[in-house]
N, C-alpha and C positions, 0 to 999 in steps of 0.2 A: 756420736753415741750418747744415748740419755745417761743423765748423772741423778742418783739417787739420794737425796739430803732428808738425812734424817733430824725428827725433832719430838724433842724432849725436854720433861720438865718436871718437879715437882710438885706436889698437891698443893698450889696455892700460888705457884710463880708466876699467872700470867699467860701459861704457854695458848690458851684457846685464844687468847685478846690475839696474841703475835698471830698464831695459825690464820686467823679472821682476816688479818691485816697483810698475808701473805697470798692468801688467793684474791682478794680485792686487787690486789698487782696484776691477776690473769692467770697464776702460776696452777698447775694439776698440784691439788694437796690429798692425799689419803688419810682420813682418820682410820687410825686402826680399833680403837673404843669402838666408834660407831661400825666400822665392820664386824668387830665381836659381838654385836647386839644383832647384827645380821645373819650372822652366820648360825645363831643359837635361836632363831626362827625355822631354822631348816629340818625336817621330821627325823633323818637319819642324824643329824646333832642333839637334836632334842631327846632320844630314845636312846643314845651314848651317855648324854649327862644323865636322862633320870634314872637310868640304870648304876650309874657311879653314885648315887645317892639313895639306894634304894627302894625306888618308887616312891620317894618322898617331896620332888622337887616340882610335879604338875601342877599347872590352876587347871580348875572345872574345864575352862577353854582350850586344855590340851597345850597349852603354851608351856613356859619356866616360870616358875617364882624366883627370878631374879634375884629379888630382897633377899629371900629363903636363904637360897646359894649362896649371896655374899653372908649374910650370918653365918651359915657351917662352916664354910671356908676361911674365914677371918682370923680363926689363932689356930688353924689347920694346917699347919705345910702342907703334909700328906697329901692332903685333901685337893688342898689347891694344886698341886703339881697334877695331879690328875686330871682334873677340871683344864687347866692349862696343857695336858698334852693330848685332850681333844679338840679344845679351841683354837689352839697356836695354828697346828698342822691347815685346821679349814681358812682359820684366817692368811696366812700364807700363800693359799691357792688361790683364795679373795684377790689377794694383793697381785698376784701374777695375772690375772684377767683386767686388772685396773693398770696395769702396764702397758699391755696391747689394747686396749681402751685407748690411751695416751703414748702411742709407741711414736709420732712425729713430735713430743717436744722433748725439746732441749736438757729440761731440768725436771724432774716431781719431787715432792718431798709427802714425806711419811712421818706423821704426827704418830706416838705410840709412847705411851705412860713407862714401859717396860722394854724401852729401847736396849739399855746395856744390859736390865736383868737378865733379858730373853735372847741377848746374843746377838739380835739383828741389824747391831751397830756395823757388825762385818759384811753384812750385805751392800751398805751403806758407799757414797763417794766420800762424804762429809758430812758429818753432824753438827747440829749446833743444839747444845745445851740453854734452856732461860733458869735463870734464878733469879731470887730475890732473898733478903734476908730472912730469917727464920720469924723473927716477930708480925714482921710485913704478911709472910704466908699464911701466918696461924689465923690473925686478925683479917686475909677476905678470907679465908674459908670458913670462919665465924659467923661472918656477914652473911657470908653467900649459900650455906648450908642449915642456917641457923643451928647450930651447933657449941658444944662448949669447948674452951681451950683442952681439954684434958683428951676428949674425942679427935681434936686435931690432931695432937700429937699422938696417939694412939695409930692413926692413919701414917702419920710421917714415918714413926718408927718403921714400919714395913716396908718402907722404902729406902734404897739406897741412900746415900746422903752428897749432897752436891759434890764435896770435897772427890768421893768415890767415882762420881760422876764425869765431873771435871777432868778429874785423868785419865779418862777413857773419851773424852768430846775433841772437836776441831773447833769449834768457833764456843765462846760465852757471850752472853746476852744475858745482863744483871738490868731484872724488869722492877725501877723503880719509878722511873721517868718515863711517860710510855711515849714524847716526842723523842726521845734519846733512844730507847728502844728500838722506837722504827728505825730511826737511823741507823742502827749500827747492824737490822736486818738488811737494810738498804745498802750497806757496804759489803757484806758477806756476798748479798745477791748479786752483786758489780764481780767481786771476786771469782763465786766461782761460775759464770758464766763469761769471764775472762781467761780462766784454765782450763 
């Protein structure tokens, strides 16, 4: 029977380096991010969100302003729960089609920012949480966004916090060292493909 391993991480811990280094092993990986960009290309999602926005969210092109979206929804709960209980449900049925895509292996695992937020930790065999220290994360998403420390945190705050995290994961993976990191993907993956 396929075993579902989910993975998760905070804004800045690394988790795309691990994801990368996970399917270079062979392994089916589902970005859930990149499904949500997909699924918000489709006319009947598209015509659900700009309606939840007031005909305010189109480009010329008939696509999303993405940007747009993330601004309103930003210090939005409201907003965002709704945007999220259109997107969730499609991405979801995404994920059921990439199952049966991959219904002869053994293992997939399911990359998603919002694994414990969104609850689909339960779906899950095992999860493996990546962190790294708070200074560590602020400093690449500095780098990597160009961005300031104060917008970092800003971003983190909206997110869970590892500690919260942590008590709800099966496996951690503290991404400081990325030959130690692999490794200790590498004994997870021994693990539970031994259970």
């Amino acid at each position: 029977m396929m075993k579902i391993i989910g993975v998760t991480g905070g804004i800045g811990s690394g988790k795309t380096t691990i994801i990368n280094y996970i399917k270079s092993k062979g392994f089916a990986v589902y970005i859930a991010d990149g499904a949500g960009r997909k699924v918000m290309q489709k006319r009947e999602i598209i015509q659900q969100i700009n309606q939840l926005f007031n005909d305010e969210v189109l480009l010329p092109d008939g696509f999303l302003d993405r940007s747009k979206i993330a601004s309103l929804v930003f210090n939005n709960n409201y907003l965002l729960q709704k945007l999220n209980n259109v997107v969730h449900p499609a991405v979801a049925l995404d994920f059921e089609e990439f199952k049966k895509e991959n219904a002869s292996e053994k293992v997939i695992f399911k990359e998603t920012a919002v694994l414990f937020e969104s609850g689909s930790y339960k779906e899950c065999d095992a999860t493996i949480l990546i962190t790294a220290p708070l200074e560590i994360r602020i400093k690449r998403v500095m780098q990597r966004d160009n961005i300031t420390k104060e917008q970092v945190e800003s971003r983190i705050k909206n997110q869970l916090s590892d500690d919260q995290k942590a008590a709800l994961a099966t496996y951690i993976v503290e991404n400081i060292d990325l030959k130690h990191a692999f490794k200790s993907i590498d004994d997870i993956i021994i693990k539970i493909l031994n259970n």
